[in-house]
N, C-alpha and C positions, 0 to 999 in steps of 0.2 A: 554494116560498117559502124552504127552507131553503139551497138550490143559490144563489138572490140574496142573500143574506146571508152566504154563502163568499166569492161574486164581488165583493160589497164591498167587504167585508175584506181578501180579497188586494188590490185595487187601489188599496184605501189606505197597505196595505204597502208595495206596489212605487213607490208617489209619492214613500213617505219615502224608503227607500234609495237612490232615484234622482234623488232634489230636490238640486239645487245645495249642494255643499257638506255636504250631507248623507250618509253611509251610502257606498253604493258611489260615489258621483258626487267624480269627482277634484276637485280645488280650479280645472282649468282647464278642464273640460266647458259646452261650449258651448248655451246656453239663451236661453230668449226674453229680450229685450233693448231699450230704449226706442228705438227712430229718431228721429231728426231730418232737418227738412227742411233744406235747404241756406240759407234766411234764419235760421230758428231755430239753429244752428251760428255763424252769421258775426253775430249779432246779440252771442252769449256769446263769441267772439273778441273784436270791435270793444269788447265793457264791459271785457274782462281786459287790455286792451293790446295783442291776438294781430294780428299780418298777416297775410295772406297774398297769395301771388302763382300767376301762370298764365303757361308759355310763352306759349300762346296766347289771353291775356286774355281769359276764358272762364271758364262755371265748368256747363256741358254733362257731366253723369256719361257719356256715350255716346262721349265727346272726348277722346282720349290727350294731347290738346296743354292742356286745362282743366283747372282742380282744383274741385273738386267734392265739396261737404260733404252731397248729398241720401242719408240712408238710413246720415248717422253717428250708430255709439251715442251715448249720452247719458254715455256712462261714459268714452268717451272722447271726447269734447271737454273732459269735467272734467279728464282725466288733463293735457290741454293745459292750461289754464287752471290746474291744481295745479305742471303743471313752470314755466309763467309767473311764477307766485309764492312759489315756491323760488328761483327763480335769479335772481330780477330781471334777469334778461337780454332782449335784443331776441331776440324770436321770431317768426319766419317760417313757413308751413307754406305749404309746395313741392308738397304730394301730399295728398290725401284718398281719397275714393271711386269716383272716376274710372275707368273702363278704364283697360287699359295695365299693370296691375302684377300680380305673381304672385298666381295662384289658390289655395285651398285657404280653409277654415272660418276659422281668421284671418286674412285678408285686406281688402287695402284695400277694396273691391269690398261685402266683410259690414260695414264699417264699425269693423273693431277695429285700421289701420294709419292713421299719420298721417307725414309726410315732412316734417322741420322744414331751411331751411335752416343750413348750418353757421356759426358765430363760433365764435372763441376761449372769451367769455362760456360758452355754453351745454354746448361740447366740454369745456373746464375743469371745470363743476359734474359731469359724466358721470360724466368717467374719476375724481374724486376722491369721489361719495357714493355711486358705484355700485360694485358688483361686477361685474371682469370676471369671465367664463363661456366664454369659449373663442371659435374662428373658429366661423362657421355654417357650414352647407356651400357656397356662396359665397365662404366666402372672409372673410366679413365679422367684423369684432370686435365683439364681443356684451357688454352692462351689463346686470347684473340692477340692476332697480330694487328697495329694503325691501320695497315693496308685490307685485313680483312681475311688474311690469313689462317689456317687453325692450327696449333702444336699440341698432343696431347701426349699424355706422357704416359706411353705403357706400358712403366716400370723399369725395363731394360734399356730403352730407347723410346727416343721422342719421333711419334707418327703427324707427321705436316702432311697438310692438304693446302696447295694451292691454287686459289681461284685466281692467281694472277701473280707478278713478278715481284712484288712485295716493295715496290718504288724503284725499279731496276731505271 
């Protein structure tokens, strides 16, 4: 009896120190996280003004040529819908969860990258409320966003990663 009441205890310990944002858990440690389906995404686009487009006029997650919102966070579709009405600008997303883009825990793929076409509009509000942070290893020029967001510009379109909803 006394052996399950240690085993508690520690487990409730180690939940805290390791709960998001809590104790040892970084501010960017990755954690369970709401999905959306690919209607449920292009529904809260189409309400916030957002477009998007497909080389290959598709929107097939398995299709490097579709863009595809199936199995994006919820945090980030806000983060879209939050930079839509910041910048009042026209916003395009060129890229979602689709094959095709680099792998790793933040990735398109997990649902924390979104691929906005470039304007003047959108690259203007970047480079002046964000902070640049250096090239990525790419090559790429990198904006922190207040909220802790990343935009990097590469070249064609600006690649956002977000670790949360950007103040939604």
């Amino acid at each position: 009896m006394k052996f399950r009441s240690v085993l508690s205890a520690l487990v409730l310990a180690l939940g805290v120190l390791f709960a998001p944002g809590v104790g040892l858990a970084a501010s960017h440690d990755a954690y369970a996280v709401t999905k959306l389906t690919h209607a449920q995404a292009t529904t809260m686009f189409r309400n916030a003004g957002i477009t998007w487009s497909s080389s290959g006029g598709c929107s097939n997650r398995n299709n490097a040529t579709c863009t595809s919102f199936d199995q994006l966070n919820l945090a980030t579709a806000q983060g879209a819908v939050t930079l839509k009405g910041a910048t009042g600008c026209a916003l395009n997303i060129t890229g979602g969860t689709e094959t095709g883009h680099a792998s790793g825990t933040y990735s398109h793929w997990n649902g924390y990258k979104l691929d906005y076409g470039k304007n003047s509009c959108v690259t203007n509000y970047i480079h002046s409320a964000f902070t640049y942070i250096g090239l990525r290893g790419d090559g790429a020029a990198q904006y922190r966003s207040g909220s802790g967001n990343i935009y990097a510009d590469e070249g064609n379109h600006w690649d956002v990663l977000y670790y949360n909803c950007g103040g939604c």
